[in-house]
Structures are given as structure tokens and as C-alpha cells.
Backbone as CSV, one residue per row, in Angstrom:
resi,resn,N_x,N_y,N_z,CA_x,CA_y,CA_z,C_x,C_y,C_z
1,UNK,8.521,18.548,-22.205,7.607,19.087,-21.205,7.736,18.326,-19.884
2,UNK,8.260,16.930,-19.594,7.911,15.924,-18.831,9.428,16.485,-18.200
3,UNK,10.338,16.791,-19.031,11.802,16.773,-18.544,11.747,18.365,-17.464
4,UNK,10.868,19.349,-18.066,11.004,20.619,-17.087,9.925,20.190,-15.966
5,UNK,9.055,19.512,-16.294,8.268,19.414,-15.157,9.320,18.528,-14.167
6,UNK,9.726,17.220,-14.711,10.377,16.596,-13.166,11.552,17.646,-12.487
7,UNK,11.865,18.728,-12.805,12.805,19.638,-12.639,12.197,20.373,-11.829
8,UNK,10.543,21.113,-11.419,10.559,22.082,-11.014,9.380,21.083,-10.140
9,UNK,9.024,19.435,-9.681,9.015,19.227,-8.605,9.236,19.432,-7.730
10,UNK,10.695,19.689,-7.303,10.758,19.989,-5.656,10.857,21.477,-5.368
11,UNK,10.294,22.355,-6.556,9.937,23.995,-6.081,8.884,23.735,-6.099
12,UNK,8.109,22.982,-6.618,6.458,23.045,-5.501,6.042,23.049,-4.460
13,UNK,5.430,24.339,-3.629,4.774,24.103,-2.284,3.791,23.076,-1.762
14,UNK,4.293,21.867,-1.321,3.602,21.235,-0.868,2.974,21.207,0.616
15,UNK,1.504,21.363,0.253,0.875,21.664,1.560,-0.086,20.626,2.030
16,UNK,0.625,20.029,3.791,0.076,19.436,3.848,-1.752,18.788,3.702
17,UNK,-2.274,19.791,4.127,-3.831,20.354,3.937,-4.512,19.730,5.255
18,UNK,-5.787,19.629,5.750,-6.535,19.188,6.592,-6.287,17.929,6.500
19,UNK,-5.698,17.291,7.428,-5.843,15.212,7.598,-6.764,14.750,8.681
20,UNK,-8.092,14.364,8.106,-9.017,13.831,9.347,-8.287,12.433,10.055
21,UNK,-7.767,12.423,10.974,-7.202,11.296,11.680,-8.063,10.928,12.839
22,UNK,-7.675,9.402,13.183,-8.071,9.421,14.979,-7.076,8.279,15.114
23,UNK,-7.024,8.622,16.333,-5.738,7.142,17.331,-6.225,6.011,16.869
24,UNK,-5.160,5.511,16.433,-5.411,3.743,16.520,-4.285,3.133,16.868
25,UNK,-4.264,1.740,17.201,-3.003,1.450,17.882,-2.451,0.434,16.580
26,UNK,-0.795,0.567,16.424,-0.632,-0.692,15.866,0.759,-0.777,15.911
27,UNK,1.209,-2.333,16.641,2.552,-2.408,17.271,2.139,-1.479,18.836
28,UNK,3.473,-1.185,18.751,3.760,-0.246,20.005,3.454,1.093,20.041
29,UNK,2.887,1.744,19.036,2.707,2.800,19.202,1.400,3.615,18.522
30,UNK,0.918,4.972,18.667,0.042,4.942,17.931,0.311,5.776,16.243
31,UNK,-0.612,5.218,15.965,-0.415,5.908,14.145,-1.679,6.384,13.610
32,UNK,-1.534,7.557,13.100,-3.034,8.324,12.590,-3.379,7.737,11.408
33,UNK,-4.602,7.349,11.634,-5.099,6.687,10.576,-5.747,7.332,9.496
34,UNK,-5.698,7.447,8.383,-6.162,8.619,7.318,-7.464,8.066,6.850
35,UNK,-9.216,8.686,6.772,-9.895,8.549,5.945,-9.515,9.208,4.678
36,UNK,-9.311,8.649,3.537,-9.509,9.616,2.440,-10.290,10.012,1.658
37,UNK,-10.384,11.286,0.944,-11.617,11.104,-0.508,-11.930,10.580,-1.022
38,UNK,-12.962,10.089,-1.758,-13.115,9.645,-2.753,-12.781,10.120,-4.532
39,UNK,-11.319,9.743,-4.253,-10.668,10.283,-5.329,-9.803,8.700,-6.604
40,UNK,-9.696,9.292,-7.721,-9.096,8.004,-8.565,-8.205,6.859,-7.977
41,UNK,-7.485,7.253,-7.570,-6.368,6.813,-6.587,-5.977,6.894,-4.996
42,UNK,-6.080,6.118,-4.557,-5.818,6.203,-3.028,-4.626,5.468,-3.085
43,UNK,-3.412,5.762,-1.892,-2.872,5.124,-1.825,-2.617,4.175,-0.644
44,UNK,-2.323,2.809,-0.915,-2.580,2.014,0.394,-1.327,1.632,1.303
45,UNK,-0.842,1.984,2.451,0.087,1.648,3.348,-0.140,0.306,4.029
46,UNK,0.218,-1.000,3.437,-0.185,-2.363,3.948,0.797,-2.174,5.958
47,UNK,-0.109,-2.371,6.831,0.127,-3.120,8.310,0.214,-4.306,8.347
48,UNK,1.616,-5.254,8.396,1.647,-6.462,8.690,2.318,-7.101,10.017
49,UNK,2.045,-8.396,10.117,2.908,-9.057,10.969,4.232,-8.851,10.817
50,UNK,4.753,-8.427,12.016,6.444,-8.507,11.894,6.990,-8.752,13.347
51,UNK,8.501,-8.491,13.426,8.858,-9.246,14.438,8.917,-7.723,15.485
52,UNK,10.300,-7.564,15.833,10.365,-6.020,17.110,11.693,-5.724,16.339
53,UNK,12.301,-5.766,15.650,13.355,-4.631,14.875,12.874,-3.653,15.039
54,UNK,12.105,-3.262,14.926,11.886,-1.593,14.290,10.681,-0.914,15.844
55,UNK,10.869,-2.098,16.634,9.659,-1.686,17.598,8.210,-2.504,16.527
56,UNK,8.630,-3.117,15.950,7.353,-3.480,15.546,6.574,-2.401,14.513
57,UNK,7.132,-1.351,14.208,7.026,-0.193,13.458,7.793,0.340,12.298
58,UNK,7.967,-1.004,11.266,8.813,-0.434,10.221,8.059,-0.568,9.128
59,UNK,7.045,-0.969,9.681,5.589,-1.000,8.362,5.562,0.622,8.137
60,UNK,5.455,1.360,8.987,4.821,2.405,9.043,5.765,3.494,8.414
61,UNK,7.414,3.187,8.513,8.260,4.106,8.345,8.199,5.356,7.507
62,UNK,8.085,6.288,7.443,8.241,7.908,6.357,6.712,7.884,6.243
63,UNK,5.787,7.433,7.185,4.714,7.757,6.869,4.026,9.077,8.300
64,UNK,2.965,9.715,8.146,2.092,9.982,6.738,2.987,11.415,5.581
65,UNK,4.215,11.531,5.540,4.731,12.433,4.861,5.151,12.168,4.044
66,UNK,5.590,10.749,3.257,5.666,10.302,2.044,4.538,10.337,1.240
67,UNK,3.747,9.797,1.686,2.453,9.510,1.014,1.814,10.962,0.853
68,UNK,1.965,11.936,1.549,1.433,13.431,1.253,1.819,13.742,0.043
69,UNK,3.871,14.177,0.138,4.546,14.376,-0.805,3.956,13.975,-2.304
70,UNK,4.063,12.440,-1.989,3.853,11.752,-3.374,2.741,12.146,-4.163
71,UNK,1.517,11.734,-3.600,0.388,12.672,-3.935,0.238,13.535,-4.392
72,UNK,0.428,15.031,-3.332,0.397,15.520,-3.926,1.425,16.293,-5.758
73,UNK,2.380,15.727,-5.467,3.332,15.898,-6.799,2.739,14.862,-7.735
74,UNK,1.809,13.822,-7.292,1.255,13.540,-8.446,0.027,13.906,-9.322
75,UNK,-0.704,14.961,-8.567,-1.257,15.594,-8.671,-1.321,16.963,-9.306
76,UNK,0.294,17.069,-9.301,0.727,18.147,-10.327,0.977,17.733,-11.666
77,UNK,1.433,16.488,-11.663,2.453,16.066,-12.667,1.387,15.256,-13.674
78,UNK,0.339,14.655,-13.359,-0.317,13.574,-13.715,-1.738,13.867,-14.178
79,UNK,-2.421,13.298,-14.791,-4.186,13.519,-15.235,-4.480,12.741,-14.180
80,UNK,-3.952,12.058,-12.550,-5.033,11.406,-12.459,-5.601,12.024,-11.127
81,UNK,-7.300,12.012,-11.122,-7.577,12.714,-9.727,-7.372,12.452,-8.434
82,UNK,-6.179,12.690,-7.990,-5.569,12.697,-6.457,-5.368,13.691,-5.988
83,UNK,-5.390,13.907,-4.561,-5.253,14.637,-3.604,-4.096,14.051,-2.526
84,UNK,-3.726,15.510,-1.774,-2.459,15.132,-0.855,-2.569,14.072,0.178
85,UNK,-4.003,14.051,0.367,-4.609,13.397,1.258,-5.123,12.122,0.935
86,UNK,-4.520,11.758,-0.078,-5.143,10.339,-0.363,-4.794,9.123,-0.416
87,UNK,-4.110,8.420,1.001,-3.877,7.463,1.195,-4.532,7.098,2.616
88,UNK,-4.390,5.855,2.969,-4.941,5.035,3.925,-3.930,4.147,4.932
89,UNK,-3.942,3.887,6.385,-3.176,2.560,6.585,-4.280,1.123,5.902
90,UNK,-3.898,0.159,5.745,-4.685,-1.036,5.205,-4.311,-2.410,5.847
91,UNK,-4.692,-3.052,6.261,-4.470,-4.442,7.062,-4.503,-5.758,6.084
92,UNK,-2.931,-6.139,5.849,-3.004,-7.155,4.763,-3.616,-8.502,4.909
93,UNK,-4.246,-8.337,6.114,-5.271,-9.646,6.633,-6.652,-9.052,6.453
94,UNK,-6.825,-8.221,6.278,-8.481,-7.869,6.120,-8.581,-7.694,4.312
95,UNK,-9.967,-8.181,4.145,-10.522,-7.988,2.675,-10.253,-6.700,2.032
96,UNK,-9.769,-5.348,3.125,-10.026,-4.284,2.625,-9.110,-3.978,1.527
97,UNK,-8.405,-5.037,1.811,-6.812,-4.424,0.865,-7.090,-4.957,-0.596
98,UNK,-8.527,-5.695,-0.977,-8.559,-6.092,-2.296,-9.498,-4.888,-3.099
99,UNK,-9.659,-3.330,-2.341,-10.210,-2.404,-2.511,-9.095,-0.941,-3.188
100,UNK,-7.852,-1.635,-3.015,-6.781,-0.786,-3.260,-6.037,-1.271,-4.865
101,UNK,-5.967,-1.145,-5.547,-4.421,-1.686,-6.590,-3.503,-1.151,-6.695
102,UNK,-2.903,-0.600,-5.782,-1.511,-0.352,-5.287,-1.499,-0.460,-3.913
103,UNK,-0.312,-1.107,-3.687,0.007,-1.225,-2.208,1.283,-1.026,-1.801
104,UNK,1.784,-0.125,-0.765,3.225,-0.266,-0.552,3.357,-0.979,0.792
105,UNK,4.769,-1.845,0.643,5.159,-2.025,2.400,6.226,-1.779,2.337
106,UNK,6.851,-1.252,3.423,8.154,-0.823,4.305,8.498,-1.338,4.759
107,UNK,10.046,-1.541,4.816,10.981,-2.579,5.921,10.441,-4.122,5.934
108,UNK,10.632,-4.692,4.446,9.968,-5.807,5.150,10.899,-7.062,5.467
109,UNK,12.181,-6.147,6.193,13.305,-7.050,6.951,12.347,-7.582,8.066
110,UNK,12.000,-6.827,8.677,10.882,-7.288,9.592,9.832,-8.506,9.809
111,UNK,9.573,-8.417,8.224,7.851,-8.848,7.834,7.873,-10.347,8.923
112,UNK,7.062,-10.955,9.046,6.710,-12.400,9.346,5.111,-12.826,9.264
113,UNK,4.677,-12.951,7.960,2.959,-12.861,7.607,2.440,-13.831,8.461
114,UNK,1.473,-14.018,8.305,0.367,-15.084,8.782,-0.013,-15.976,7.734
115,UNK,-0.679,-16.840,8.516,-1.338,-17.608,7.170,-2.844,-17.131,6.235
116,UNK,-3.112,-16.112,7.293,-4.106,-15.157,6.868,-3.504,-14.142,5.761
117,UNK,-2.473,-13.639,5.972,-2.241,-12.840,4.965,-1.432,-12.924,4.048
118,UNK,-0.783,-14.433,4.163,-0.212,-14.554,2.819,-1.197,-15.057,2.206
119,UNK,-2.481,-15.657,2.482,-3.568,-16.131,1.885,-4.122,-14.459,1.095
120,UNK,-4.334,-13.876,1.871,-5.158,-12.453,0.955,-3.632,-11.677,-0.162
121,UNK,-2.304,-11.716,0.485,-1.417,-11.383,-0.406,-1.254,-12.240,-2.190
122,UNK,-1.755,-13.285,-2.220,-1.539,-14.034,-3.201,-2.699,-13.722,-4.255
123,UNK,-3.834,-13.598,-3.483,-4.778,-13.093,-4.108,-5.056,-11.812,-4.603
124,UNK,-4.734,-11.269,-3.517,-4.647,-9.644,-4.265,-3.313,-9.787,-5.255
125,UNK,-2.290,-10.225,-5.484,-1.600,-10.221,-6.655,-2.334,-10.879,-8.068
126,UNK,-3.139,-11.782,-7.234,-3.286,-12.921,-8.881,-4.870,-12.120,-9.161
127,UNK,-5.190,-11.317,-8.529,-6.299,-10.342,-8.329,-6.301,-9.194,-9.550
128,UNK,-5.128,-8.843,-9.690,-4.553,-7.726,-10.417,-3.581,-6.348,-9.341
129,UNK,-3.895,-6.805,-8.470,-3.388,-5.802,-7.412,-1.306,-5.642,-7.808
130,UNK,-0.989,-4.652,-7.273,0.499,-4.097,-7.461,0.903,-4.223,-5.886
131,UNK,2.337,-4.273,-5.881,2.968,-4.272,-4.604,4.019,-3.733,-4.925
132,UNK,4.416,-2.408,-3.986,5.812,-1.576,-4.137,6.484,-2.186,-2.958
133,UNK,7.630,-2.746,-2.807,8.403,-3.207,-1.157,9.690,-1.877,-1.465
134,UNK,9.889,-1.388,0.063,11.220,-0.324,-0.374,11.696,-0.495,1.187
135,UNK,12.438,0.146,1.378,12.899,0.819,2.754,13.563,-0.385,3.612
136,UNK,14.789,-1.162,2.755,15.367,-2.362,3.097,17.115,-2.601,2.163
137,UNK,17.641,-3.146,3.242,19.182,-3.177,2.702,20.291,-4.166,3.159
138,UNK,20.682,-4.494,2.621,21.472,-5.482,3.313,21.301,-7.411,2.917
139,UNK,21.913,-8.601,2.659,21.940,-9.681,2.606,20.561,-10.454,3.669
140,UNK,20.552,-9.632,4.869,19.909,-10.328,5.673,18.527,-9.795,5.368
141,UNK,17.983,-8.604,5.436,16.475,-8.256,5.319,16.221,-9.117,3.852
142,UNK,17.156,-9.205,3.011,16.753,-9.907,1.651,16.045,-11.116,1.687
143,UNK,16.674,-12.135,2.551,16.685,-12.958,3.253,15.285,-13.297,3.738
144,UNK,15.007,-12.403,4.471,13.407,-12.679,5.142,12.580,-12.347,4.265
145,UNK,12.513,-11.617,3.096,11.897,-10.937,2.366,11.462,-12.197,1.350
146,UNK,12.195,-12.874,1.144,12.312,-14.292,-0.023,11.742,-15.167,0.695
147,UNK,12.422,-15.124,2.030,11.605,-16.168,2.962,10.091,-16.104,2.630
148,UNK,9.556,-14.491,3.447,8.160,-14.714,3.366,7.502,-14.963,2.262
149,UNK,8.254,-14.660,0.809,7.645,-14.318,-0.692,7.831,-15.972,-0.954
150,UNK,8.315,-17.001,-0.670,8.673,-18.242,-0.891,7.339,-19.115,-0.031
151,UNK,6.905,-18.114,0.728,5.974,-18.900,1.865,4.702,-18.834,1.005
152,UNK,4.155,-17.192,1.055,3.449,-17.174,-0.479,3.320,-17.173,-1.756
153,UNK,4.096,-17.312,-2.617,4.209,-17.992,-3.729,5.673,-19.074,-3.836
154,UNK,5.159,-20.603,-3.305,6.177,-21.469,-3.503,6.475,-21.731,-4.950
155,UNK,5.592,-21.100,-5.982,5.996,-21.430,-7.233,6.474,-20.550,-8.135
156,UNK,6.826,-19.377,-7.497,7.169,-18.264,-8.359,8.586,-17.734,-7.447
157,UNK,9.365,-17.039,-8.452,10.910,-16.330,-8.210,10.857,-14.707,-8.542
158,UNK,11.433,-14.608,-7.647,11.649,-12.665,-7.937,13.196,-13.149,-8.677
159,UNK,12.585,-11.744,-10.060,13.576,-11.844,-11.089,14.139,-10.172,-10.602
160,UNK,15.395,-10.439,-11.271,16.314,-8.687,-11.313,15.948,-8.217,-12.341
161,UNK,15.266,-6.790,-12.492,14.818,-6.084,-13.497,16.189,-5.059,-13.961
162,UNK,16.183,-5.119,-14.980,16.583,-4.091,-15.920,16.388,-2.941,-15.864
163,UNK,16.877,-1.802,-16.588,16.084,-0.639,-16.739,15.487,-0.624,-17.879
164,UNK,16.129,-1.532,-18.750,14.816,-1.104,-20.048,13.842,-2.125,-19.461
165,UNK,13.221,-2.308,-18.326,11.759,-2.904,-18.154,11.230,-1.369,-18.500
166,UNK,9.488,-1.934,-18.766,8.565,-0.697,-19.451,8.783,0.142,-18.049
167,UNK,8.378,-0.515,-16.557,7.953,0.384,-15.503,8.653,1.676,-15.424
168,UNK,10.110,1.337,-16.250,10.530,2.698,-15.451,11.160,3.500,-16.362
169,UNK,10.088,3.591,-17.471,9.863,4.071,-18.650,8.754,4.444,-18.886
170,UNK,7.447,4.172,-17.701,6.276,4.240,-17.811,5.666,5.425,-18.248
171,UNK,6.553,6.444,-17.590,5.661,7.937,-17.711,7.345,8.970,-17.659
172,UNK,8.062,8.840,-16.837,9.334,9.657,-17.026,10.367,8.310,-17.650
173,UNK,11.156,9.216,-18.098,12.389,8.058,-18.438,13.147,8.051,-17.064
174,UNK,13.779,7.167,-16.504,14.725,7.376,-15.218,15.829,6.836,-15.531
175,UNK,16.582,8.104,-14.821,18.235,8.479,-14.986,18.605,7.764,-13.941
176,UNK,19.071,6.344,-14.325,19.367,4.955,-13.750,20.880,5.186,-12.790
177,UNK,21.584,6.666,-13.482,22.867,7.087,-12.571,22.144,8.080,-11.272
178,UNK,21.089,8.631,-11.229,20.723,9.092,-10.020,19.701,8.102,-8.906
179,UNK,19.694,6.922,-9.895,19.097,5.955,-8.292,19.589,5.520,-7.510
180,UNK,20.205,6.052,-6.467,20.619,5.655,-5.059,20.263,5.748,-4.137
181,UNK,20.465,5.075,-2.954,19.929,4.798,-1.654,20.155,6.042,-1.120
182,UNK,19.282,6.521,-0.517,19.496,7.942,0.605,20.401,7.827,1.853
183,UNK,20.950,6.737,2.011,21.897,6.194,2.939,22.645,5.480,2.405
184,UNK,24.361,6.002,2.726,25.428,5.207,2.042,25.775,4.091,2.916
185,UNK,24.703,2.558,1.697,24.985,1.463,2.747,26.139,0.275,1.706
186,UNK,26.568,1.451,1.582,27.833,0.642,0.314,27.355,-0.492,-0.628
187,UNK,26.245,-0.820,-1.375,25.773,-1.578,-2.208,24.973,-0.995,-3.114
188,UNK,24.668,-1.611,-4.394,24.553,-1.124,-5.631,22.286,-1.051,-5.335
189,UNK,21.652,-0.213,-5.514,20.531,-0.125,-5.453,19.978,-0.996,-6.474
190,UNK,18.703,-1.607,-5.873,18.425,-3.286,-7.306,17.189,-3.424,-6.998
191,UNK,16.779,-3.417,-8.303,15.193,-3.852,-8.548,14.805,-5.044,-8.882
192,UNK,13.957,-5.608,-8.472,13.340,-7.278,-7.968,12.213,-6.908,-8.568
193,UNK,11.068,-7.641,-9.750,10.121,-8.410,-9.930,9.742,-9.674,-9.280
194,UNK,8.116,-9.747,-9.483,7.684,-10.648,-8.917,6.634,-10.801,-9.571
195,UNK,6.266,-12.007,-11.046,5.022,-12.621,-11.211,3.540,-12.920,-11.099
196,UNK,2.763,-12.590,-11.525,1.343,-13.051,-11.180,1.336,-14.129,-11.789
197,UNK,0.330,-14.330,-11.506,-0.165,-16.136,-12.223,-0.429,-16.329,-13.672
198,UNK,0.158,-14.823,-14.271,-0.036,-15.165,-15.879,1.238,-14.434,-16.616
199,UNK,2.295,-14.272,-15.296,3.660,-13.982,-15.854,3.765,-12.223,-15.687
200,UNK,3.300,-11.762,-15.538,3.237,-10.203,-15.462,3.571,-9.379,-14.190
201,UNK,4.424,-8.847,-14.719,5.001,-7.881,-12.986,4.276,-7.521,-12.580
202,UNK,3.980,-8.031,-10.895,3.024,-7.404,-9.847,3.885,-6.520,-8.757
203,UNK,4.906,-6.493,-9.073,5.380,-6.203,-7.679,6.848,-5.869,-7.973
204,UNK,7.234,-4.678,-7.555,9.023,-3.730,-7.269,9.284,-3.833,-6.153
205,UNK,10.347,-3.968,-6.170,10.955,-4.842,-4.834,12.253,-3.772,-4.745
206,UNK,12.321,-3.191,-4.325,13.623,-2.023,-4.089,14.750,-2.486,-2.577
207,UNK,15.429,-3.124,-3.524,16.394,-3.114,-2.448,17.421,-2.685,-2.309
208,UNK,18.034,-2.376,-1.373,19.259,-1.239,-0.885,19.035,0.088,-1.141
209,UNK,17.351,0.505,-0.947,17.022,1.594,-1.488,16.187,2.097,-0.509
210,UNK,15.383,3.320,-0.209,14.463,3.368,0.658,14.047,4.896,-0.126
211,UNK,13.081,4.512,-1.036,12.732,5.769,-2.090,11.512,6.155,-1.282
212,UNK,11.009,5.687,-0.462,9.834,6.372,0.056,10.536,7.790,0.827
213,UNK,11.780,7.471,1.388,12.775,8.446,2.104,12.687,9.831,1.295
214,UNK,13.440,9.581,0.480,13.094,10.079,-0.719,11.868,11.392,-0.898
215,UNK,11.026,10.822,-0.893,8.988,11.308,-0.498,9.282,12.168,0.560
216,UNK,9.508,11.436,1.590,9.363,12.152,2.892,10.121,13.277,2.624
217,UNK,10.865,13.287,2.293,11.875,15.070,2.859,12.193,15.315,1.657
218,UNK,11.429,15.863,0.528,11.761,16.302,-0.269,11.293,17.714,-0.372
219,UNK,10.689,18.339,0.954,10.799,19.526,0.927,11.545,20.097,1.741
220,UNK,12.797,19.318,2.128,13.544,19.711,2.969,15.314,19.757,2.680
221,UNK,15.965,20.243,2.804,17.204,19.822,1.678,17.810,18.795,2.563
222,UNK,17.485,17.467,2.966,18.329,16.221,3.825,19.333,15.494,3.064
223,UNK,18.296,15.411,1.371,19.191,14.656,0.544,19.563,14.957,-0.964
224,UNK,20.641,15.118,-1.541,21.243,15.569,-2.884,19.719,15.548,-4.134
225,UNK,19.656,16.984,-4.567,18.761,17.231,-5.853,18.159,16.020,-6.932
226,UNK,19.019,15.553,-7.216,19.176,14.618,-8.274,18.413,13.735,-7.970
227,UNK,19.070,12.849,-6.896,18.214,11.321,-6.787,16.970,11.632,-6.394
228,UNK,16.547,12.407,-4.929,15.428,12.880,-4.537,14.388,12.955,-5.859
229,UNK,14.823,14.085,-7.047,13.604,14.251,-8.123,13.146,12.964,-9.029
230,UNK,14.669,12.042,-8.857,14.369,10.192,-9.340,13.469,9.628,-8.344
231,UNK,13.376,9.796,-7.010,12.925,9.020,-6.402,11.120,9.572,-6.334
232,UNK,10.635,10.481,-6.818,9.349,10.982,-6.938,9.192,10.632,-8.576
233,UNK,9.996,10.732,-9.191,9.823,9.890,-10.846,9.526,8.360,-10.738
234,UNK,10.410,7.474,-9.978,10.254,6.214,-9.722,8.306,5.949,-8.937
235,UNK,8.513,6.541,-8.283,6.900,6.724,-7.289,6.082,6.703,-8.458
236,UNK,6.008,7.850,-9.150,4.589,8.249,-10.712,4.854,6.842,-11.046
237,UNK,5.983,6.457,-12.018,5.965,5.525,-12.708,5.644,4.116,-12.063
238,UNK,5.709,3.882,-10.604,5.137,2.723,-10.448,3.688,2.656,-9.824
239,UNK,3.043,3.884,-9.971,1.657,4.125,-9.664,1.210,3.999,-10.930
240,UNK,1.601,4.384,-11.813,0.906,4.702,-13.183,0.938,3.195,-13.919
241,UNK,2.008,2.613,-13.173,2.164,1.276,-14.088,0.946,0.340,-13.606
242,UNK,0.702,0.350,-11.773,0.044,-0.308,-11.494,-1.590,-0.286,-11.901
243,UNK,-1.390,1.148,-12.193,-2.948,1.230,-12.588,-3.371,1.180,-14.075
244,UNK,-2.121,0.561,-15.005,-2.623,0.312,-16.427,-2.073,-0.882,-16.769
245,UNK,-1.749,-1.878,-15.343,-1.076,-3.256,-16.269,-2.023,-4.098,-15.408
């Protein structure tokens, strides 16, 4: 049943629906900020310190049309009560983000935290909170990525996951030959763990991958059948994981 459903994902009409927004500024530009329902799951888009790669805007990348996508296909696929509309931006320096247990960030070649928010990042992990990182490639974004993860947890190592880890077995099985990067950046796509304070994966670390991409245009034909319906399988399964481990 699970195998025809991830199949007839991307023939679902996904509609965006009403998004109550208003201007807010962050970086250089502005970004609509989503109230959402009060529904099981929200999903949280962490805003952090970073440098000007991206304009200062690679927090934000494939958003708000990933997070629609995802939603709503999880909403088809899943018992849990979500809507298309149910994510948020979230400020990894404000308390608000210990209101979420899932969190994604983007590009975090970029990142450069504070001491404010690697202070609330450590906590919201040893909290119970989840962290998805995606939309990064290359030796060097790796680089800063360890940097900052070394700044907040000097005592813990991101390990290379497997595929027989449970996550990505959680709810679909994933066809480990259709996970690839939506951009041919000539390197093998690799999954990174990261520890809480009692040994337990808090956190997917996708590198040479950018599966939120993935989200975004999957009602559009930009990128090959296959990986696209992995990369909305990978999404369920690390929502579903975060909200039962």
C-alpha cells in the first residue's frame, strides 16, 4: 500500500491554499512570514547568523514551496494532522524554537551562530528537539558546518549513517540508488548523524544533497521521477522519526 502510495505522490494536486503572511525583514531581503494552524505538526524553518554567500539568504532557500509541498504530501500519506500551511520561519536565538521538534536549516555553508544560539541549539537538541541540515555540497561548506557543530557540541562527532539506520526505514523503505543530489556536483550524496546527550540521533545532516530542492519543484518536471518521489520519502521519514524518537 505504502509502495503505490509513494508512486502516485507527485500526481497529487498540490494546492497552495490561503498563506496569511506579512513583511518581515531578514538579511537583505524580505521573507513572508507564515502564521500557522494549530495543527499536530508545524514545521520550523530555523533563521540564523551567517555570513553574505548567499546574500545572507541561504537560510531561507526553496522556501515557502518546500515546506507547502512537503506538508501537504504529508498529509496525504500520513495519520498525522497537517496542513499545507503548516510551517513557520523560527529564530534559533529566540526561545521560540524550543516550541517546535523538528527543525530544518539550509545552506549551512554559510552558518556562523552566536553564542546565543549555539546556547539555545544545544538545548533544543539535549531537549529532545530534531535537526534536518540539507542544501550543501562540497569539502568547504562541510567545513564550516563541523566548525559551527564543534563550537556547539565540543564533545560530540557527527557519525556517517548507513542505510540500515531505522530513520530511513522509518515509514517508507528508501531506494538508497535513487538518492541523489538534484545538481550534478560530482560526489556521492552522505548522511551525517549527530548525538544527544544520551547517544541518540538528533540530527540528518545531508550532504551533497539539497532534498528540500527536491520539495520545491516537485510539481514541476525540473528533476528526474525517481529521486524527486525519494526525496519526499526521505522528508516523511525524518519527520516521523523526529516525532517518535
Amino acid at each position: 500500500m505504502r509502495s503505490k502510495l509513494a508512486w502516485r505522490l507527485v500526481a497529487l494536486l498540490i494546492v497552495a491554499g490561503t498563506t496569511a503572511v506579512y513583511g518581515q525583514r531578514f538579511g537583505r531581503r524580505f521573507i513572508g512570514q507564515n502564521e500557522p494552524p494549530a495543527t499536530e505538526f508545524i514545521f520550523a524553518r530555523l533563521h540564523y547568523a551567517g555570513g553574505l554567500r548567499f546574500g545572507g539568504s541561504g537560510w531561507s532557500h526553496d522556501y515557502p514551496d518546500a515546506e507547502e509541498h512537503l506538508t501537504q504530501i504529508m498529509s496525504e500519506a500520513t495519520g498525522l494532522n497537517v496542513k499545507n500551511v503548516s510551517y513557520r520561519i523560527v529564530e534559533l536565538g529566540s526561545k521560540d524554537v524550543f516550541n517546535y521538534p523538528f527543525a530544518y536549516i539550509s545552506e549551512p555553508g554559510e552558518m556562523d551562530l552566536t553564542e546565543e544560539e549555539a546556547v539555545n541549539l544545544r538545548q533544543y537538541i539535549d531537549r529532545g528537539g530534531f535537526v534536518m541540515i540539507d542544501d550543501f555540497d562540497g569539502p568547504r561548506d562541510l567545513a564550516n558546518l563541523r566548525r559551527n557543530l564543534e563550537y556547539v557540541f565540543p564533545d560530540r562527532e557527527m557519525v556517517r549513517l548507513s542505510f540500515d539506520h531505522e530513520i530511513f526505514h522509518m515509514y517508507f523503505d528508501i531506494d538508497r540508488t535513487q538518492v541523489t543530489s538534484p545538481y550534478d556536483v560530482g560526489a556521492e550524496a552522505v548522511f551525517y548523524g549527530l548525538p544527544d546527550s544520551r547517544g541518540h540521533t538528533s540530527m540528518i545532516i545531508c550532504h551533497n544533497n539539497d532534498i528540500g530542492d527536491f520539495w520545491e519543484w516537485i510539481d514541476q518536471p525540473q528533476y528526474a521521477l525517481k529521486p524527486s518521489i525519494e526525496g519526499l520519502r526521505l522528508g516523511i521519514n525524518f519527520v516521523l522519526y523526529a516525532m517518535t524518537h
